[in-house]
ROKEDREN-174631 format. One record per residue (C-alpha): residue number from 0; x negated, y, z negated. Coordinates in Angstrom, 1 decimal, padded with zeros to 4 digits, always signed. Layout:
% residues N
nr = NUM, px = X, py = Y, pz = Z $
...
//
This chain:
% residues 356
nr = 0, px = -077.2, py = -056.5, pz = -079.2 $
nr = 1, px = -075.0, py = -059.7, pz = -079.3 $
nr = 2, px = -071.3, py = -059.3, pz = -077.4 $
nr = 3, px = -068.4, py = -060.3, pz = -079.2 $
nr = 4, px = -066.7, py = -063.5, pz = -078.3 $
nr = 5, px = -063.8, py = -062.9, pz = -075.5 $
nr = 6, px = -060.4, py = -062.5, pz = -077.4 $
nr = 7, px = -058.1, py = -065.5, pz = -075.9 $
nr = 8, px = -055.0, py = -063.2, pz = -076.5 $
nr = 9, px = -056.4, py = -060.2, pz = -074.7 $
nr = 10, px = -057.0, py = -062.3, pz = -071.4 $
nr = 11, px = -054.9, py = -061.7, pz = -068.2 $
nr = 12, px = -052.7, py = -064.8, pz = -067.7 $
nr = 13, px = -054.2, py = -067.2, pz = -064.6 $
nr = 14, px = -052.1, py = -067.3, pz = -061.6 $
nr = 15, px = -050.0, py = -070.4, pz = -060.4 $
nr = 16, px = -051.7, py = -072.5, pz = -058.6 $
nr = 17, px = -050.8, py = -072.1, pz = -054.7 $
nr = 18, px = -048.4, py = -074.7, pz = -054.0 $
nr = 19, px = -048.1, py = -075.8, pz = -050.4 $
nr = 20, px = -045.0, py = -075.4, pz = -047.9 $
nr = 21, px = -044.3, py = -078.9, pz = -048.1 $
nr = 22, px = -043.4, py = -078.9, pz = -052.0 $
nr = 23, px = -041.9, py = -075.3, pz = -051.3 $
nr = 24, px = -039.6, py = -076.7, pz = -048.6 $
nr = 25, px = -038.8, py = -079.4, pz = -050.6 $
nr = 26, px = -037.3, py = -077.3, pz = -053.6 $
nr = 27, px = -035.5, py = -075.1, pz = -051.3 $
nr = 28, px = -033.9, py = -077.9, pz = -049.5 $
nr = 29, px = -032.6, py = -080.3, pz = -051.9 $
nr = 30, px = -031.0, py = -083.5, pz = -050.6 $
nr = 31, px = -027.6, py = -082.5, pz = -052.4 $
nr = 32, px = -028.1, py = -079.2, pz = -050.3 $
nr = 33, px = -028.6, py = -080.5, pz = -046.9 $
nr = 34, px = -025.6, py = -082.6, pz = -047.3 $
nr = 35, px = -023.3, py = -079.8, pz = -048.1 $
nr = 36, px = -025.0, py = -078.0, pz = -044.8 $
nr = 37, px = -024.5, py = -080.9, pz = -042.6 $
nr = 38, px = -020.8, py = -081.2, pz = -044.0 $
nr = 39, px = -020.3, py = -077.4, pz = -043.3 $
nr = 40, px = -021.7, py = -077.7, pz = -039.7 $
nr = 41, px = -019.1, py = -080.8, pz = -038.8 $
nr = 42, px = -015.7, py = -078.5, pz = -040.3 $
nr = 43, px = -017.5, py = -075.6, pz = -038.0 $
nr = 44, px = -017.5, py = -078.3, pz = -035.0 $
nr = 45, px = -013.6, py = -079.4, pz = -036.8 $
nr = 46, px = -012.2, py = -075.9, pz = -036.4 $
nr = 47, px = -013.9, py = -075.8, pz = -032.5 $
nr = 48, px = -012.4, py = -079.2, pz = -031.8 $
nr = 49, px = -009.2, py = -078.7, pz = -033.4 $
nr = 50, px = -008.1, py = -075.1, pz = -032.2 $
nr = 51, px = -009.3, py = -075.3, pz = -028.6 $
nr = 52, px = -007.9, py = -079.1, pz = -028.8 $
nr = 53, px = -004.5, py = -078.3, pz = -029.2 $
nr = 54, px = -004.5, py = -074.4, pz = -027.7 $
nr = 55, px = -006.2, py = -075.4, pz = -024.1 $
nr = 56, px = -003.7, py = -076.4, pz = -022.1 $
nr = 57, px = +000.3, py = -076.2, pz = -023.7 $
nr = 58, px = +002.6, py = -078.4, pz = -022.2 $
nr = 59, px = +006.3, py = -079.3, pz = -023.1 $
nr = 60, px = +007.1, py = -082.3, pz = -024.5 $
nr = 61, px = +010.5, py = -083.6, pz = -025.4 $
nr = 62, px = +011.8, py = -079.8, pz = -025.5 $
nr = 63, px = +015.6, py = -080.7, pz = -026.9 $
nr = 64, px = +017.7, py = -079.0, pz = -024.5 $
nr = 65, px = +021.9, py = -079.2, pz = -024.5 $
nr = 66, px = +024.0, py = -079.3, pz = -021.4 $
nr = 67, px = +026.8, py = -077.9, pz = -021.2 $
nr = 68, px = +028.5, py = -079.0, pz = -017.4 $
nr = 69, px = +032.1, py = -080.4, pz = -015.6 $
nr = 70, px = +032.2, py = -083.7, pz = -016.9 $
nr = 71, px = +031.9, py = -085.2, pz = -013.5 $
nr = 72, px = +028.7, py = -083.8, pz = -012.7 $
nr = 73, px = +027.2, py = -083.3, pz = -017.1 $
nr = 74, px = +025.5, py = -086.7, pz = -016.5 $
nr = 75, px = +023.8, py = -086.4, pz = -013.6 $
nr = 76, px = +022.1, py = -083.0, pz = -015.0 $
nr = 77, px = +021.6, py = -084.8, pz = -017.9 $
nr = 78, px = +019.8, py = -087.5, pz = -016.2 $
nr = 79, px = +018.0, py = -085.1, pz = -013.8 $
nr = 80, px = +016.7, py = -083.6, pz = -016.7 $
nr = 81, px = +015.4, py = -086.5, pz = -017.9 $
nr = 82, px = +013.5, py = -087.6, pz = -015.3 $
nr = 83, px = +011.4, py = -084.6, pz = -014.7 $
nr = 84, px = +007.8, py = -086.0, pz = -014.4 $
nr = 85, px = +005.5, py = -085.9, pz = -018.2 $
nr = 86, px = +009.3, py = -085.9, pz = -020.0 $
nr = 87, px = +008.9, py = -082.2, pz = -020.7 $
nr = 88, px = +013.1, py = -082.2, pz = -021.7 $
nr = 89, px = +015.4, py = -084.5, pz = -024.0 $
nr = 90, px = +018.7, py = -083.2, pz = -022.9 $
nr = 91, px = +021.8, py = -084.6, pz = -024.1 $
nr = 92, px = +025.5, py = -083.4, pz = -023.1 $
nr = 93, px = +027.4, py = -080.4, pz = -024.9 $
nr = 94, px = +031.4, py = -080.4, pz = -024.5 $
nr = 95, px = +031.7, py = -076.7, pz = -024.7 $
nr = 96, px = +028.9, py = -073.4, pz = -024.9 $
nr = 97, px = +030.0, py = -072.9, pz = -028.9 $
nr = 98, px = +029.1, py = -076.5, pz = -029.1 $
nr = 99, px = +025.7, py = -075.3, pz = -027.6 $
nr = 100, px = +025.0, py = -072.4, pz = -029.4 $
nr = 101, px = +025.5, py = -073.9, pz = -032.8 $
nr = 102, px = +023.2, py = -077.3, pz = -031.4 $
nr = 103, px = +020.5, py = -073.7, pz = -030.8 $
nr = 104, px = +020.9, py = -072.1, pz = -034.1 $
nr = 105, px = +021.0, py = -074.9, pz = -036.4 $
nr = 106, px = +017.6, py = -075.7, pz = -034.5 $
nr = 107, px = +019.1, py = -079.5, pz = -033.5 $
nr = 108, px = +017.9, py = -078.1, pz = -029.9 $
nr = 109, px = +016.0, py = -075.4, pz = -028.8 $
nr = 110, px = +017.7, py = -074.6, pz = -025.8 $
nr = 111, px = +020.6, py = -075.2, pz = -023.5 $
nr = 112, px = +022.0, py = -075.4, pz = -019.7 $
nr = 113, px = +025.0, py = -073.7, pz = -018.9 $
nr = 114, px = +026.3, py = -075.0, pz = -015.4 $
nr = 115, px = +028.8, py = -072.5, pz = -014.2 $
nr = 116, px = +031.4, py = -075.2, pz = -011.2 $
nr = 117, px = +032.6, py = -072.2, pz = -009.8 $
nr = 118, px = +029.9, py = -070.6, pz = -008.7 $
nr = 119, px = +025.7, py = -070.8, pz = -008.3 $
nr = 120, px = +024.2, py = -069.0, pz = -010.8 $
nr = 121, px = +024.3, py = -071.1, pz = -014.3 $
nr = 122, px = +022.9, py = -069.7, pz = -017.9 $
nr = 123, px = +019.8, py = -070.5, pz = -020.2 $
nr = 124, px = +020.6, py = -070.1, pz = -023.5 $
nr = 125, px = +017.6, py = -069.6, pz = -025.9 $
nr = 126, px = +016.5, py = -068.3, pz = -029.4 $
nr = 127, px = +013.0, py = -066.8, pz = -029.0 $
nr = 128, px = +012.8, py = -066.3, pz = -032.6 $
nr = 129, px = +012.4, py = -070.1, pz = -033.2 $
nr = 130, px = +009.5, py = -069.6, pz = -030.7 $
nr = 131, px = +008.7, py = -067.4, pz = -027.7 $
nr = 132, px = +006.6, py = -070.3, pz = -026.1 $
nr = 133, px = +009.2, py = -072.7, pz = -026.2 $
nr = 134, px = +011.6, py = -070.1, pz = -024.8 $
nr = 135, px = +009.2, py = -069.3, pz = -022.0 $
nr = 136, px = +008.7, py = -072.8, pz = -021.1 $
nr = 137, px = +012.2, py = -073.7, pz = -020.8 $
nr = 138, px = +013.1, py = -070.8, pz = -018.6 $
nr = 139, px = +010.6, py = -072.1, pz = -016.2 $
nr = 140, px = +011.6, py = -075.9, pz = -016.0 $
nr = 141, px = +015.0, py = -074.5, pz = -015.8 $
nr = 142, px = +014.2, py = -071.7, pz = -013.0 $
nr = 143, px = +012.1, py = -074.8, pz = -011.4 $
nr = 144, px = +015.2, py = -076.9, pz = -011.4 $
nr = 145, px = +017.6, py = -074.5, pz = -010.4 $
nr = 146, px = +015.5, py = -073.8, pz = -007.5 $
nr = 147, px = +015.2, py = -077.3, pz = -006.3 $
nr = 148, px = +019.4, py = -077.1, pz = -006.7 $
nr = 149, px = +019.7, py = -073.9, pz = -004.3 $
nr = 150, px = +021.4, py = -072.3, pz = -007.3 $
nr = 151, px = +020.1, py = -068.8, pz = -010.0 $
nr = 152, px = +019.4, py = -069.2, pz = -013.1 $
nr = 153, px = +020.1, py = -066.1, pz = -015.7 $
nr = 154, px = +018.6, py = -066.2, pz = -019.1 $
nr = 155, px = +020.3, py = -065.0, pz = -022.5 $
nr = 156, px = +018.6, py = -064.8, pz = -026.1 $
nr = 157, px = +021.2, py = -065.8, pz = -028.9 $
nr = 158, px = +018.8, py = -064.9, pz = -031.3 $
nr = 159, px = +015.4, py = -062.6, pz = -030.5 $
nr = 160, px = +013.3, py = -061.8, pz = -033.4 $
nr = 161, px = +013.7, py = -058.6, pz = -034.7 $
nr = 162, px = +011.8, py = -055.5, pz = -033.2 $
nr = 163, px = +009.3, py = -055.1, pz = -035.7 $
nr = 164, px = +008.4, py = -058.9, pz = -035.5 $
nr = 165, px = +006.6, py = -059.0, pz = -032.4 $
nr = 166, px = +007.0, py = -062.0, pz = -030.5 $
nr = 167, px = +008.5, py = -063.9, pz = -033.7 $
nr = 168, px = +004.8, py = -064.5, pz = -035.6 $
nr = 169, px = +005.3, py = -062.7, pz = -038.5 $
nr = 170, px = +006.8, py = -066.0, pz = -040.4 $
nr = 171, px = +003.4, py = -067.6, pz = -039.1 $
nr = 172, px = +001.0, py = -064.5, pz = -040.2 $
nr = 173, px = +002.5, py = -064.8, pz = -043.8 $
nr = 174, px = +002.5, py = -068.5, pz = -044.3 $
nr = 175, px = -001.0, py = -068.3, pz = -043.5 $
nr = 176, px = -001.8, py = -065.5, pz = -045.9 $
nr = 177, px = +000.0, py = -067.4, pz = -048.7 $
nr = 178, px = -001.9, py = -070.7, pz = -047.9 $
nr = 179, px = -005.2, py = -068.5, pz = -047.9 $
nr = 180, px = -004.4, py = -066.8, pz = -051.4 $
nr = 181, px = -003.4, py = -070.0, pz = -053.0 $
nr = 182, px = -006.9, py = -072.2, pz = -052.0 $
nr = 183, px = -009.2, py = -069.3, pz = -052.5 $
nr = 184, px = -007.8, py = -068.5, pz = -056.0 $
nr = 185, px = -007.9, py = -072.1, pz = -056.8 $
nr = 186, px = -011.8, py = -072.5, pz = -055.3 $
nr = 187, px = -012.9, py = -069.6, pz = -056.9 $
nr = 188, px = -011.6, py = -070.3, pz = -060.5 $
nr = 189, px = -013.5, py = -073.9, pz = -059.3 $
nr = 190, px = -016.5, py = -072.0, pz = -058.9 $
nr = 191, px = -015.8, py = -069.5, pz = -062.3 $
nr = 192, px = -015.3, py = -073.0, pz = -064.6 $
nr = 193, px = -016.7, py = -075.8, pz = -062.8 $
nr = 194, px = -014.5, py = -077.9, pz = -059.8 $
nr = 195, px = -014.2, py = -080.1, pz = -062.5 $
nr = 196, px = -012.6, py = -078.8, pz = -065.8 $
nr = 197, px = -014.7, py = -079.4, pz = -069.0 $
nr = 198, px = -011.5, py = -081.2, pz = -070.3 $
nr = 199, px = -007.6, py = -082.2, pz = -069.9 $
nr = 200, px = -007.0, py = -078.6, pz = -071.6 $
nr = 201, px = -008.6, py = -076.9, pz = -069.3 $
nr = 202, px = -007.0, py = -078.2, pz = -066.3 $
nr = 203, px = -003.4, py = -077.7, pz = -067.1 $
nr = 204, px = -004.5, py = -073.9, pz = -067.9 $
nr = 205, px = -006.1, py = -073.8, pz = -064.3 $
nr = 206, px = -002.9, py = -074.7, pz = -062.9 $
nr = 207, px = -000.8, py = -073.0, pz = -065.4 $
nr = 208, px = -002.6, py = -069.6, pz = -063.9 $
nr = 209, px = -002.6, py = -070.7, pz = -060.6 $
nr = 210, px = +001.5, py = -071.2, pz = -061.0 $
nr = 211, px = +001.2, py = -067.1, pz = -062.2 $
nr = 212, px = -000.8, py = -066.2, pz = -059.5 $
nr = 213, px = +001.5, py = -068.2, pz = -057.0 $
nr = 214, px = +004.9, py = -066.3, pz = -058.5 $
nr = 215, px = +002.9, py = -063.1, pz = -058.3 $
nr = 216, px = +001.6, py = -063.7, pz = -054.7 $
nr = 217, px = +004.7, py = -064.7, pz = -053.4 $
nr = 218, px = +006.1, py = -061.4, pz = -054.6 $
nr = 219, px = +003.2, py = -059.4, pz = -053.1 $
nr = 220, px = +004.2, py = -061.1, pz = -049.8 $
nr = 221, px = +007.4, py = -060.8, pz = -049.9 $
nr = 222, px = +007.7, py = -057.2, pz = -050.6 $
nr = 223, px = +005.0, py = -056.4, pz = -047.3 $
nr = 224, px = +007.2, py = -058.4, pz = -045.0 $
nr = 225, px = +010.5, py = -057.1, pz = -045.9 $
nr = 226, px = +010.6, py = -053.8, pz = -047.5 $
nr = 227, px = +007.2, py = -052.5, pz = -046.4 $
nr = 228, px = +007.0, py = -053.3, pz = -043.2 $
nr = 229, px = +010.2, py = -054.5, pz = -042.6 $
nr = 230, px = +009.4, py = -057.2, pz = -040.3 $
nr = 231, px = +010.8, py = -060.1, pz = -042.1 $
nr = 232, px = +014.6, py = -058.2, pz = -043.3 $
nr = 233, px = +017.0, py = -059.1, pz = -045.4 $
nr = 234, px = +015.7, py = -061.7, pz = -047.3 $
nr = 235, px = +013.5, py = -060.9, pz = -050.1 $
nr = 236, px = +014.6, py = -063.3, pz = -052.8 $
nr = 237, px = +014.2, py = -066.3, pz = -050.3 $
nr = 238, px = +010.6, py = -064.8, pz = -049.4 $
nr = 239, px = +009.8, py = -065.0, pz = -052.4 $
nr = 240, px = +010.3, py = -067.5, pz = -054.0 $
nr = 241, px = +009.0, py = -069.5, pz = -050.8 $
nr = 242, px = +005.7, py = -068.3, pz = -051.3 $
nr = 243, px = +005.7, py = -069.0, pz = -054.7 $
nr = 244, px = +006.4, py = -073.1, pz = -053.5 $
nr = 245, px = +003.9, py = -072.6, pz = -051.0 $
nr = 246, px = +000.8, py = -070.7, pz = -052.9 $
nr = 247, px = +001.1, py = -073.0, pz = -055.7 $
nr = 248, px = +001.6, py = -075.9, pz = -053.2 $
nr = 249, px = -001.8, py = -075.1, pz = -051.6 $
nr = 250, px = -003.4, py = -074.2, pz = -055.0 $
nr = 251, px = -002.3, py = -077.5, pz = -056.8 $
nr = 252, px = -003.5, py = -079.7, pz = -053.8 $
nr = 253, px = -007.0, py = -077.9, pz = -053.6 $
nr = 254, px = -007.3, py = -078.6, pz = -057.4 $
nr = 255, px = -007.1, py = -082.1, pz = -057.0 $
nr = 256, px = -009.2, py = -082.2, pz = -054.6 $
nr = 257, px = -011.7, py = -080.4, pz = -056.3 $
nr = 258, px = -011.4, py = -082.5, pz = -059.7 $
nr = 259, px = -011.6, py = -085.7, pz = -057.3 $
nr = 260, px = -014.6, py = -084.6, pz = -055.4 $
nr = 261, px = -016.2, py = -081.8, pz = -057.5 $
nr = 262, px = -017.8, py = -079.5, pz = -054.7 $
nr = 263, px = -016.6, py = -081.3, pz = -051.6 $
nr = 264, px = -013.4, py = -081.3, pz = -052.5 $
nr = 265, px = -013.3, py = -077.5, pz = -051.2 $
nr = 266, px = -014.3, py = -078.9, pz = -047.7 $
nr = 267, px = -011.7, py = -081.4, pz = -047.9 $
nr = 268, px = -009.0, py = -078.3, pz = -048.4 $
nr = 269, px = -010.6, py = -076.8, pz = -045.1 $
nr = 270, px = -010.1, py = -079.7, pz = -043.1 $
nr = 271, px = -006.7, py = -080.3, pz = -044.1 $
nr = 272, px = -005.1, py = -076.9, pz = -044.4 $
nr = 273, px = -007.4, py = -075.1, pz = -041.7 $
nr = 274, px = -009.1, py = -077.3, pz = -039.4 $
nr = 275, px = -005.8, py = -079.3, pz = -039.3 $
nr = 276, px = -002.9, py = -077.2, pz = -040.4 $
nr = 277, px = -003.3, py = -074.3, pz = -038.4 $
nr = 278, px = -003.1, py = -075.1, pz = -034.9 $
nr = 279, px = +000.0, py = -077.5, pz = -035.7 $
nr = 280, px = +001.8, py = -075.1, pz = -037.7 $
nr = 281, px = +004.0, py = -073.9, pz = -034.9 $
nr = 282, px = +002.8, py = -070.4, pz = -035.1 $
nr = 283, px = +001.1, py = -069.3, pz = -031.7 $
nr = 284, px = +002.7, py = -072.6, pz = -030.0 $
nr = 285, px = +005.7, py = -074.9, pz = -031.5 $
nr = 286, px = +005.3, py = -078.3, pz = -031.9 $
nr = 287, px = +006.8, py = -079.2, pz = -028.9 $
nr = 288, px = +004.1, py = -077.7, pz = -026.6 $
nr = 289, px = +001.2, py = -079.3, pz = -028.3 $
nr = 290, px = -000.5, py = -082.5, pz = -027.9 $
nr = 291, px = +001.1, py = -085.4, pz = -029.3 $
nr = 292, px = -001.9, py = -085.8, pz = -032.1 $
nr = 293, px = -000.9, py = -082.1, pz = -033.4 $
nr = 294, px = +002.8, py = -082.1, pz = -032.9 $
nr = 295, px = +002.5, py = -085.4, pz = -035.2 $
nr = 296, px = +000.7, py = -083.9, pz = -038.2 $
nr = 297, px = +002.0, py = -080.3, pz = -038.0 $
nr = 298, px = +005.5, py = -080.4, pz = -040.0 $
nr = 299, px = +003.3, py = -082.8, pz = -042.9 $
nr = 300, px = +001.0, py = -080.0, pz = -043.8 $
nr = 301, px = +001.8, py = -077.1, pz = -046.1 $
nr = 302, px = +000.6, py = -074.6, pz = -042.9 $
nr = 303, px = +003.7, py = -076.2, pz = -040.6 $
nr = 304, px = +006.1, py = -077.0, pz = -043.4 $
nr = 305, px = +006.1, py = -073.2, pz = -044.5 $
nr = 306, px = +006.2, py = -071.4, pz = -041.1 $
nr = 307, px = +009.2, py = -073.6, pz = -040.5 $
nr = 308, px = +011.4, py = -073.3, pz = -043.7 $
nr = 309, px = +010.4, py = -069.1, pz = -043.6 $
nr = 310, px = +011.5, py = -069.1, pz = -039.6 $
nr = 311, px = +014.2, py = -070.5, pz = -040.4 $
nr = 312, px = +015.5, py = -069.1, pz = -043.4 $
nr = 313, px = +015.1, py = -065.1, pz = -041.7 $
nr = 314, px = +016.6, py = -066.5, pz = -038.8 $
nr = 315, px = +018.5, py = -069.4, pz = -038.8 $
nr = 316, px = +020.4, py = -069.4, pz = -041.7 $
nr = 317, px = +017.9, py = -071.5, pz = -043.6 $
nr = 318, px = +019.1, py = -074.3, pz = -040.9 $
nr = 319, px = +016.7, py = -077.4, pz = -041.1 $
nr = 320, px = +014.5, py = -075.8, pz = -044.1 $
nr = 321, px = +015.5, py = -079.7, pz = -046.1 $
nr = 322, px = +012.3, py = -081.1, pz = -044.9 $
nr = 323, px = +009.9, py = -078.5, pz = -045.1 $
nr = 324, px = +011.1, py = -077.7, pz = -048.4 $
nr = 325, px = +010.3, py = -081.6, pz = -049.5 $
nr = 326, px = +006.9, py = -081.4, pz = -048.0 $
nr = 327, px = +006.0, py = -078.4, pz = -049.8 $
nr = 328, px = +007.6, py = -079.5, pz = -053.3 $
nr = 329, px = +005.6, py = -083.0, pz = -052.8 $
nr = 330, px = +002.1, py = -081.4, pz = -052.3 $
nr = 331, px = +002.7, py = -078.9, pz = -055.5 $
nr = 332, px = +004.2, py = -082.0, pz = -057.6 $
nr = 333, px = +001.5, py = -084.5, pz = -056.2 $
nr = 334, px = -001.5, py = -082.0, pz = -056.7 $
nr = 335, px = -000.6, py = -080.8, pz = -060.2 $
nr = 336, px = +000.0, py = -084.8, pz = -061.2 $
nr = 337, px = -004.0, py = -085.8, pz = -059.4 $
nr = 338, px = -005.7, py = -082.8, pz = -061.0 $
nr = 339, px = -004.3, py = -083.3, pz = -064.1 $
nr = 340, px = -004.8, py = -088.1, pz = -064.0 $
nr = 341, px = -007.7, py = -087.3, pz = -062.5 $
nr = 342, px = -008.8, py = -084.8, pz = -065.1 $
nr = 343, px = -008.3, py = -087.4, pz = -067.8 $
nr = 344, px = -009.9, py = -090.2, pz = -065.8 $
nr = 345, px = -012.7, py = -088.1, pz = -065.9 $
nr = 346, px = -012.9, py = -087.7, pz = -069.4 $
nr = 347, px = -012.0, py = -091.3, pz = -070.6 $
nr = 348, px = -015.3, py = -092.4, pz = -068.5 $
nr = 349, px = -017.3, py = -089.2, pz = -070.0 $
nr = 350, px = -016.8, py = -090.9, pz = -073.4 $
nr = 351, px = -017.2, py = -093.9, pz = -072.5 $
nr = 352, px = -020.8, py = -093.1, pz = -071.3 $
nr = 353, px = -021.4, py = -090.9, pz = -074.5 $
nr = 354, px = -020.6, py = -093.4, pz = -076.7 $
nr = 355, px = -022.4, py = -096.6, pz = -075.4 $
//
């Protein structure tokens, strides 16, 4: 009896040949993605540096402070003031207390000295809505000072935040949320499309929908602080369209980033609005408390820039909102005009390649 020949197609496949961990590490760590690893462990060593950096130890510096005194003694506070060791105080000279208050709510300073010639208790003017840290700080040099004088000090807020803002950080709280909305949305349409748009097309519908979801975020923001929870009232409009200037702002710039530097340019965004723009926002401490590397950077990044100009709109009248408003418009009008040059730098050089 003869068998019949073995049928190829009826035989069980053969098993892979065992590979060794060597050549399985190696596919599982590419070079490409130990370099992203090692650029994600120095942001996480960033954000350490960064928040504990300028969070450790809060000191005044350069608080601007109005005096208010008898002409024949206004200088000598003035100059007392001063000279206080580390120049925690400017203080300049205020003819009158209106004079003062207005210097306080048109944010020019951020406190000021009442000297009373008659007596030996004198006045603190603050606005702890512009910053409860900066008001704390100033009643103690002040208390300090007065001290060293023999004379009281009493302390009266021209302009708390409201009740249902606790400690004035709601403006901070939804800055942040706005900046997170508007880099996520533009990372994860990165991720949806590719960080670099297929063509010029493309790209101006990326930011196109990124300038919808800005108008709709700022809206969703607007209508939690104020009529939800009502802890940013009686501004809505202003809200909104703030965070409409500073979601797209953030979106825009992480675009270009991401068109510049394909995958990095996510990391970059981190750094600059996170790692960087957080801490020097002026949300937990104001400028003016923080070193001198933060208090530099923080009114030049969307995170500072937008705190400000909403602080100051629901408060101050929209006093001193010029600047913050500039900064914001130039990182919305300077992202949308990289992404989109970039976009067709990209493209030029694509055809260039495919056609040589």
């Amino acid at each position: 009896m003869t068998s019949s020949p073995a049928n190829p197609a009826q035989d069980p496949p053969s098993a892979p040949a065992p590979r060794g961990f060597t050549a399985e590490l190696r596919d599982a760590l590419s070079l490409r993605g130990i370099l992203l690893i090692v650029g994600v462990f120095a942001l996480q060593l960033g954000f350490v540096l960064s928040y504990i950096g300028a969070f450790h130890a809060p000191k005044p510096h350069h608080i601007p402070v109005a005096v208010v005194a008898p002409a024949e003694v206004s200088g000598e506070v003035v100059k007392q003031l001063n000279a206080l060791e580390n120049d925690p105080l400017d203080a300049r000279a205020a003819a009158t207390e209106k004079q003062a208050r207005a210097l306080i709510l048109d944010r020019t300073v951020d406190a000021a000295i009442l000297i009373d010639p008659k007596g030996t208790t004198d006045t603190l003017l603050v606005a702890s809505a512009g910053g409860p840290a900066v008001s704390s700080t100033g009643q103690q040099i002040a208390q300090t000072i007065e001290t060293d004088r023999h004379r009281q000090v009493t302390i009266t807020d021209i302009r708390p935040p409201a009740d249902s803002d606790g400690r004035g950080m709601s403006s901070f709280y939804l800055v942040m949320g706005w900046m997170v909305g508007g880099y996520m949305a533009a990372t994860i349409l990165g991720m949806a499309g590719g960080a670099r748009p297929a063509n010029l097309h493309r790209t101006v519908i990326r930011l196109g929908s990124l300038a919808l979801y800005a108008i709709a975020s700022g809206l969703g923001g607007a209508i939690i602080a104020d009529p939800l929870l009502g802890a940013l009232q009686g501004h809505f409009a202003q809200l909104w369209a703030l965070g409409a200037l500073i979601v797209f702002a953030s979106a825009a710039t992480t675009v270009a980033f991401q068109v510049l530097w394909g995958v990095i340019g996510v990391g970059v965004t981190v750094l600059l609005f996170v790692v960087l723009g957080n801490p020097s926002a002026g949300g937990a401490y104001p400028s003016v408390l923080l070193p001198p590397f933060w208090a530099a950077i923080g009114q030049w990044l969307p995170p500072g820039a937008g705190t400000t100009a909403v602080r100051n709109t629901v408060y101050f009248s929209a006093n001193a909102i010029a600047q913050p408003l500039w900064v914001l418009a130039g990182y919305a009008v300077l992202g949308t005009a990289v992404a989109v040059a970039a976009s067709a730098l990209h493209l030029r050089r694509r055809q260039r390649l495919e056609d040589a």
